[in-house]
Biopython code that builds the backbone (N, CA, C, O; Angstrom):
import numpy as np
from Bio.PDB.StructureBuilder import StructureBuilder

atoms = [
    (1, "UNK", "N", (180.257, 90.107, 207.451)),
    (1, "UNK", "CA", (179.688, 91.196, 208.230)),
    (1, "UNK", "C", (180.735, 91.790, 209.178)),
    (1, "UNK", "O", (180.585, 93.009, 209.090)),
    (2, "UNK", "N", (181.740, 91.516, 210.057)),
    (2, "UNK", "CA", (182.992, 91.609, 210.807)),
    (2, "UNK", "C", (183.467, 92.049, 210.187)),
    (2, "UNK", "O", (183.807, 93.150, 210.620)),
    (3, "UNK", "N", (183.852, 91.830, 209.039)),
    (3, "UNK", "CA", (184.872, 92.668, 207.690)),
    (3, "UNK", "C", (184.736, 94.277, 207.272)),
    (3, "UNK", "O", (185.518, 95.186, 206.995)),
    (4, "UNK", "N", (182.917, 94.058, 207.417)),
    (4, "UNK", "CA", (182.611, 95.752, 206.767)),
    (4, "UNK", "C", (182.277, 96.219, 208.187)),
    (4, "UNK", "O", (181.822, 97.358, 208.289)),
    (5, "UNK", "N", (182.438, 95.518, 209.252)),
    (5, "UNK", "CA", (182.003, 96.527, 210.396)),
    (5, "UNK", "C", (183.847, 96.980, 210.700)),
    (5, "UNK", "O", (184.254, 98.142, 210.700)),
    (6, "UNK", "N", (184.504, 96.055, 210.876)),
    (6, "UNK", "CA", (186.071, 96.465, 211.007)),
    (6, "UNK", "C", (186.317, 97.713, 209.537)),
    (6, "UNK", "O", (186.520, 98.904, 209.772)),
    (7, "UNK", "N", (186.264, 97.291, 208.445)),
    (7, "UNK", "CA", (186.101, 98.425, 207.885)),
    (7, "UNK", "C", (185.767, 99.881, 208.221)),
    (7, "UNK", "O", (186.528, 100.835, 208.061)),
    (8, "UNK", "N", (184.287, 99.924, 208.800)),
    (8, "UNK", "CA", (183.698, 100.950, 208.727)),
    (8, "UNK", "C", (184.407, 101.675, 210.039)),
    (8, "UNK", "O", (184.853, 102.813, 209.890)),
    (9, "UNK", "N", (184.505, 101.043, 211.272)),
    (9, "UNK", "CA", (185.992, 101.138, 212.111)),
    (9, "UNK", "C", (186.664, 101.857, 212.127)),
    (9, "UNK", "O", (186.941, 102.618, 213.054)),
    (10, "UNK", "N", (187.311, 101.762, 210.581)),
    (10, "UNK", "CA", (188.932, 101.909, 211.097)),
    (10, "UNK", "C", (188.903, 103.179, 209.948)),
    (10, "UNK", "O", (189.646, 104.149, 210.098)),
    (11, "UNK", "N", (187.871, 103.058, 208.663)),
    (11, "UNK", "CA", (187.646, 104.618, 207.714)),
    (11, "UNK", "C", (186.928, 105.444, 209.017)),
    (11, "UNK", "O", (187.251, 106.621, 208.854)),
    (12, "UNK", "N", (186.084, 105.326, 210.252)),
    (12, "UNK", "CA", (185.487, 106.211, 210.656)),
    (12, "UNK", "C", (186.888, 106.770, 211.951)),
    (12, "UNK", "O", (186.972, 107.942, 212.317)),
    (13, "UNK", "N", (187.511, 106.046, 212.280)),
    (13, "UNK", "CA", (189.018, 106.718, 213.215)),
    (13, "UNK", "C", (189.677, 107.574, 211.903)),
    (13, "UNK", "O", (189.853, 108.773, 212.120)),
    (14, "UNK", "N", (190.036, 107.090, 210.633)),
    (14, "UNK", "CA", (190.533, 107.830, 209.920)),
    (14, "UNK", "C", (190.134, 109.133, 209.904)),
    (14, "UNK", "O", (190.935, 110.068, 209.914)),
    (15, "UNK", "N", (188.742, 109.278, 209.875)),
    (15, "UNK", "CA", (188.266, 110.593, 209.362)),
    (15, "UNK", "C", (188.396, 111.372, 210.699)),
    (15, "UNK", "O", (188.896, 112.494, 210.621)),
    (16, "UNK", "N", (187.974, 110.877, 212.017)),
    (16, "UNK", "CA", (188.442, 111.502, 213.389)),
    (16, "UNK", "C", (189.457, 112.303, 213.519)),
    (16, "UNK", "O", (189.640, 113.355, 214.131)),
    (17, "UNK", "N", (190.225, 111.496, 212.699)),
    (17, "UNK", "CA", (191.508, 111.601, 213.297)),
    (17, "UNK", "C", (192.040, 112.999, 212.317)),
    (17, "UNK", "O", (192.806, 113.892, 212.678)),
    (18, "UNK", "N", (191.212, 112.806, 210.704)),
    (18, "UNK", "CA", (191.539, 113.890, 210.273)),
    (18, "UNK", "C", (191.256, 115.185, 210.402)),
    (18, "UNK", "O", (191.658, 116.207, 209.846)),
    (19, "UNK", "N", (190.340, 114.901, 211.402)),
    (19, "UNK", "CA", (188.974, 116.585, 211.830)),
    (19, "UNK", "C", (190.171, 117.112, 212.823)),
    (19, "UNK", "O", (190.317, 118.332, 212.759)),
    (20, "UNK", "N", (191.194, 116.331, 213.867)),
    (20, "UNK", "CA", (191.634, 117.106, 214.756)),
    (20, "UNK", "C", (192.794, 118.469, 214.422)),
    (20, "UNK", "O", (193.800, 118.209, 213.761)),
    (21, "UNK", "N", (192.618, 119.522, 214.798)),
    (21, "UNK", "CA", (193.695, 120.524, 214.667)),
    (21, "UNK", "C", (195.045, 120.539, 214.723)),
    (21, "UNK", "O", (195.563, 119.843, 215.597)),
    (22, "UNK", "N", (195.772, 121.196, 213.964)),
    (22, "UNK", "CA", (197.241, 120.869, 213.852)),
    (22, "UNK", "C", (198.045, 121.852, 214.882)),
    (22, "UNK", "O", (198.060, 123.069, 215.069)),
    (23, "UNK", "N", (198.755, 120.639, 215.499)),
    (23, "UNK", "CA", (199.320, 121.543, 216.853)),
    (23, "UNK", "C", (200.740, 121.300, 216.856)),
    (23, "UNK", "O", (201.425, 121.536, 217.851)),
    (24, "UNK", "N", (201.391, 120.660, 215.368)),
    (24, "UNK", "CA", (202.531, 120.401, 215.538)),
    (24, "UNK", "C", (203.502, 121.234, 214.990)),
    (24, "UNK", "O", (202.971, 122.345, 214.998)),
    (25, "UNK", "N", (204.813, 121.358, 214.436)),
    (25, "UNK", "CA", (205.513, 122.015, 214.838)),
    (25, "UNK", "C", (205.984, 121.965, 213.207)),
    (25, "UNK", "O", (206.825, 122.740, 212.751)),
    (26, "UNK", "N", (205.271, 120.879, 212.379)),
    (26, "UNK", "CA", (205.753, 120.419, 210.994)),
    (26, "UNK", "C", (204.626, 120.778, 209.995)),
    (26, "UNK", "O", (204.730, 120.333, 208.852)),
    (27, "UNK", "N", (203.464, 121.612, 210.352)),
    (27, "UNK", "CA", (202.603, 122.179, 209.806)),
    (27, "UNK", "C", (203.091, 123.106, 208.897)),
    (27, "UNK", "O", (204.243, 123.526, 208.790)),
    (28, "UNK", "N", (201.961, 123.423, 208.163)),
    (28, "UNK", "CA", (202.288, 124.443, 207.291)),
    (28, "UNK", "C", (202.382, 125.625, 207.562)),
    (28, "UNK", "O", (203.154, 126.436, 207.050)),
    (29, "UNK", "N", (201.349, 125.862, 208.654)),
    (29, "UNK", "CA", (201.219, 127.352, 209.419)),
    (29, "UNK", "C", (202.138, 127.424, 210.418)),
    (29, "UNK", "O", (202.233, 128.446, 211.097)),
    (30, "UNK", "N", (203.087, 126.118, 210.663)),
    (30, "UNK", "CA", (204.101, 126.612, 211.188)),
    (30, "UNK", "C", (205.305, 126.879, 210.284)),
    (30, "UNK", "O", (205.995, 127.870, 210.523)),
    (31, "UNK", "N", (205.625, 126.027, 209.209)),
    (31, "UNK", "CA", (206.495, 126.743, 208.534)),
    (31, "UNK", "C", (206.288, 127.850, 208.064)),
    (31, "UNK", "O", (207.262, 128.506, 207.693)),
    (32, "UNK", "N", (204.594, 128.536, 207.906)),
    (32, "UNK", "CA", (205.431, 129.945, 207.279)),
    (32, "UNK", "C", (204.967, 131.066, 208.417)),
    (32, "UNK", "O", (204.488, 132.163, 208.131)),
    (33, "UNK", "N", (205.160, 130.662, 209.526)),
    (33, "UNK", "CA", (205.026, 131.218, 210.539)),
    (33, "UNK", "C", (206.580, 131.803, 210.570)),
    (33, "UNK", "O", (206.861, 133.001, 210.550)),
    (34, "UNK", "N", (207.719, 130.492, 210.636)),
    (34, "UNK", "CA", (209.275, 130.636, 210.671)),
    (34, "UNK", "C", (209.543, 131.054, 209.544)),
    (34, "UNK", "O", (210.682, 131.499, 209.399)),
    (35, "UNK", "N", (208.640, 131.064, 208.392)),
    (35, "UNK", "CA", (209.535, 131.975, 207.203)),
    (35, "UNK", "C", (209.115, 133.137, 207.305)),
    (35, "UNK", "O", (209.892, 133.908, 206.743)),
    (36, "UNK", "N", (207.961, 133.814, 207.907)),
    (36, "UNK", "CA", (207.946, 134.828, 207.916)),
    (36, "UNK", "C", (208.854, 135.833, 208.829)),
    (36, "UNK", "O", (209.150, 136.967, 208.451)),
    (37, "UNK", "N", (209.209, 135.342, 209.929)),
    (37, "UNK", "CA", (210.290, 135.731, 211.059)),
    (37, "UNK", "C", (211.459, 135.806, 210.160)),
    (37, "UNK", "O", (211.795, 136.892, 209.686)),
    (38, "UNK", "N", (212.231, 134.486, 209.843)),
    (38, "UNK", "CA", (213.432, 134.757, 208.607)),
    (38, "UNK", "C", (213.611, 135.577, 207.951)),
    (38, "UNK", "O", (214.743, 136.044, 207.824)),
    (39, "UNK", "N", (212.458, 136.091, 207.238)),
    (39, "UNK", "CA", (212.411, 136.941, 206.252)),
    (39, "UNK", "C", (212.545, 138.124, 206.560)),
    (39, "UNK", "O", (213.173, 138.895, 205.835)),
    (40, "UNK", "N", (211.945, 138.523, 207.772)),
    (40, "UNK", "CA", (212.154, 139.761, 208.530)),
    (40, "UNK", "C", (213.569, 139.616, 209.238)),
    (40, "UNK", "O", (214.060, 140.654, 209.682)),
    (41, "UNK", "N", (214.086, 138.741, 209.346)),
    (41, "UNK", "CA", (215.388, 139.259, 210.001)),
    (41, "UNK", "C", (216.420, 139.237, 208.458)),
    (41, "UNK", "O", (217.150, 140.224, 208.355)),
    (42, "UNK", "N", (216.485, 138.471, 207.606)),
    (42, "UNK", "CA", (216.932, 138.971, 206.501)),
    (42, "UNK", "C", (216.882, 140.276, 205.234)),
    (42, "UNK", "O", (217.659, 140.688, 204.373)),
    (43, "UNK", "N", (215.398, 140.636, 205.738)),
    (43, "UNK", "CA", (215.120, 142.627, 205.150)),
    (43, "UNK", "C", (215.914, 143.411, 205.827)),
    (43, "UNK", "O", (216.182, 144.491, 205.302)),
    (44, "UNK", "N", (216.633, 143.027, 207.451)),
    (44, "UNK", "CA", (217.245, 143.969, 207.785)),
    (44, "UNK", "C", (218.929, 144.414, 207.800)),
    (44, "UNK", "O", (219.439, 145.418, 208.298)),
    (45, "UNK", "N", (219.727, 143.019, 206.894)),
    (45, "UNK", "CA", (220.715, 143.147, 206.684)),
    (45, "UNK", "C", (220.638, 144.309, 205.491)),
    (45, "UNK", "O", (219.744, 144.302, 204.645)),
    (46, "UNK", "N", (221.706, 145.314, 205.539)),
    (46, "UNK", "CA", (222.346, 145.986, 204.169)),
    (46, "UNK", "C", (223.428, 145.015, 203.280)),
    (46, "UNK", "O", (224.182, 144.099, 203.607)),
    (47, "UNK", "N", (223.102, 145.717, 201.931)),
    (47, "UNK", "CA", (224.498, 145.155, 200.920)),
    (47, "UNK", "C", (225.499, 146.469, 200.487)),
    (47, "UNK", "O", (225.330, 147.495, 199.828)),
    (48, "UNK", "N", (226.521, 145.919, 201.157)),
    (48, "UNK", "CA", (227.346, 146.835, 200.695)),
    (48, "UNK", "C", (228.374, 146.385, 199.262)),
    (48, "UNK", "O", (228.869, 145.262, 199.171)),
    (49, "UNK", "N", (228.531, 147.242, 198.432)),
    (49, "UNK", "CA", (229.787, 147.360, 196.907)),
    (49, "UNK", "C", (230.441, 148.291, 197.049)),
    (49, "UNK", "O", (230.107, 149.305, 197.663)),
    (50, "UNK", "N", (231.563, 148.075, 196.454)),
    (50, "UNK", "CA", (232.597, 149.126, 196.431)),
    (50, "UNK", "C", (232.630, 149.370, 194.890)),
    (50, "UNK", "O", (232.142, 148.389, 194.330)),
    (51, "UNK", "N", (233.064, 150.406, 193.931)),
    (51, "UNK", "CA", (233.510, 150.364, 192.766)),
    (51, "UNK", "C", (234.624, 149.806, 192.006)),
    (51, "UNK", "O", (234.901, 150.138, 190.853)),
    (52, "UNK", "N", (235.179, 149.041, 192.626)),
    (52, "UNK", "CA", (236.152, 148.148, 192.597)),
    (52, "UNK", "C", (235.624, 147.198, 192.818)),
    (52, "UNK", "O", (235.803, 146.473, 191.840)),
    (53, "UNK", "N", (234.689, 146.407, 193.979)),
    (53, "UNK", "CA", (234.164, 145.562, 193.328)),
    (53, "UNK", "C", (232.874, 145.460, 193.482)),
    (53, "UNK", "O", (232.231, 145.712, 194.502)),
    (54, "UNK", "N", (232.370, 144.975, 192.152)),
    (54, "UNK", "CA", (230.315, 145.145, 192.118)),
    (54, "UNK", "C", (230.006, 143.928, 192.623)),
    (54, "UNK", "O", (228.831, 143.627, 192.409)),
    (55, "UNK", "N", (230.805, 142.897, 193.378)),
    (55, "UNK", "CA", (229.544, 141.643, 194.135)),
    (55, "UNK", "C", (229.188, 142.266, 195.695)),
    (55, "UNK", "O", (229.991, 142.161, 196.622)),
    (56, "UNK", "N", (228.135, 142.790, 195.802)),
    (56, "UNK", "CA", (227.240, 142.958, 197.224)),
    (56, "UNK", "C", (227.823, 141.910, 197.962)),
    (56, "UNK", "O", (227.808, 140.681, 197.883)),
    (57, "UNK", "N", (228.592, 143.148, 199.062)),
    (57, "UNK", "CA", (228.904, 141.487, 200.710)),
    (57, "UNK", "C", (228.026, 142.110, 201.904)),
    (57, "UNK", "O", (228.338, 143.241, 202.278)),
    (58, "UNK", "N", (227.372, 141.713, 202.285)),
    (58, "UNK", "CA", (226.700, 141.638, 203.765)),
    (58, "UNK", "C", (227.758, 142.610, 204.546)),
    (58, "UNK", "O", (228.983, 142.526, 204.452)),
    (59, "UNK", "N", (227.134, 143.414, 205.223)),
    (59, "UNK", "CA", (227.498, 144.649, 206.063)),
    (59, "UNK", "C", (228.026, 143.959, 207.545)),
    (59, "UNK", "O", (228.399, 144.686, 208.466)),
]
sb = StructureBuilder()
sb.init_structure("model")
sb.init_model(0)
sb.init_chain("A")
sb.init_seg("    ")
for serial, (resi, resn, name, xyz) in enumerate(atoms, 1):
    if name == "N":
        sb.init_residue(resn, " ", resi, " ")
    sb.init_atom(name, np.array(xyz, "f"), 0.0, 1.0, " ", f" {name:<3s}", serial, name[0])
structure = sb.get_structure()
């Protein structure tokens, strides 16, 4: 009886613990929070070529 009450315990902190909101910094909505910023500062570089040479270098 101690066994399934420690059980029931430690699955019912689990699930607690899984209801709480993510406030950390390793989330998902925070990574594409920072990829979306990235991305916008990388749309605003130009590529420049010359006809001499066709590999695009950063302006």
């Amino acid at each position: 009886m101690l066994l399934l009450t420690v059980l029931f315990t430690v699955v019912l902190c689990l699930f607690l613990y899984s209801l709480r909101t993510d406030k950390g910094k390793h989330t998902k909505y925070a990574r594409a929070e920072n990829r979306s910023t990235s991305r916008a500062v990388h749309q605003n570089k130009t590529l420049k070529s010359s006809a001499d040479n066709s590999t695009p270098s950063a302006a």
